[in-house]
N, C-alpha and C positions, 0 to 999 in steps of 0.2 A: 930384370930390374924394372921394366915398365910398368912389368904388372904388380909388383912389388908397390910402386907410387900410386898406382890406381885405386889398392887398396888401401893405402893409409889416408889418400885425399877422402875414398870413401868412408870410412870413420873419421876422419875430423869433420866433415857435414852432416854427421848423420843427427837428428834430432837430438836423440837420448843421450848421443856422448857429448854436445851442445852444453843440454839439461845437466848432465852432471856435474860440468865444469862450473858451470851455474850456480850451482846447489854449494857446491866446493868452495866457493869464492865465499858465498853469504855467510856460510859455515865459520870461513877461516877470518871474516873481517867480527860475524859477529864474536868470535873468542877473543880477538884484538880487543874491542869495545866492552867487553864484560871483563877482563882483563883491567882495566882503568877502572871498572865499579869495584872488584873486589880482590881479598888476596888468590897468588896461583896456588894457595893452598886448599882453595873450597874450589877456584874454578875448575881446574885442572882435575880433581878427583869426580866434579860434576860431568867433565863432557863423557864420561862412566854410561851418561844415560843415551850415549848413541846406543851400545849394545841392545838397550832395552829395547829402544824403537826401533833396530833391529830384530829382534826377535818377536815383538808386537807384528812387525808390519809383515813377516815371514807368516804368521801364522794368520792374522785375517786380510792381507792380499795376494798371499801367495798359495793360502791355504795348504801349508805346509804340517805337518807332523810334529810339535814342540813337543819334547818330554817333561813330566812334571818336574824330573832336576835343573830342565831348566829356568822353568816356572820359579822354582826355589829359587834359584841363582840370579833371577832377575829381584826378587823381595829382597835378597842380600846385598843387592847393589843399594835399590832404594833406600835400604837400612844405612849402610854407609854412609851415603849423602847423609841422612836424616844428624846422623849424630854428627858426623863432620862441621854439619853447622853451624 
C-alpha cells in the first residue's frame, strides 16, 4: 500500500501531469467564456477542432504517420465548422 502512495504522490508532482491539468482548466474556463459569446450550437461543434490539433500535433511533434483518410477527415471537420457558421 505504501508503495501504492509513493506512486500516485509521484504523478501528482510530476511536471507534465502539473501541465496538463493546466492546459485542462484553461481549456474548460475558456469554453465557459465563449459559451457567453456565442450559441452551444456553433461552440460545442467548434471544440471538433481539438481532434485536428490533435492530429496536427501527432504528426509534426510526434512525427507520427497520419494517413491521407485522416488528412480528409480533418478537411471534413473544418468543412463542418465552415458551414455551421
Amino acid at each position: 500500500m505504501k508503495n501504492l502512495i509513493k506512486q500516485v504522490g509521484k504523478i501528482l508532482i510530476n511536471p507534465l501531469i502539473i501541465g496538463g491539468v493546466f492546459c485542462q482548466t484553461i481549456a474548460f474556463l475558456s469554453l465557459i467564456s465563449v459559451l457567453s459569446w456565442a450559441d452551444v450550437s456553433f461552440v460545442r461543434p467548434a471544440t471538433a477542432l481539438t481532434y485536428v490539433c490533435s492530429i496536427l500535433g501527432a504528426k509534426i511533434w510526434l512525427k507520427e504517420k497520419v494517413s491521407q483518410g485522416r488528412f480528409i477527415g480533418i478537411i471534413f471537420i473544418v468543412i463542418g465548422l465552415i458551414v455551421n457558421r
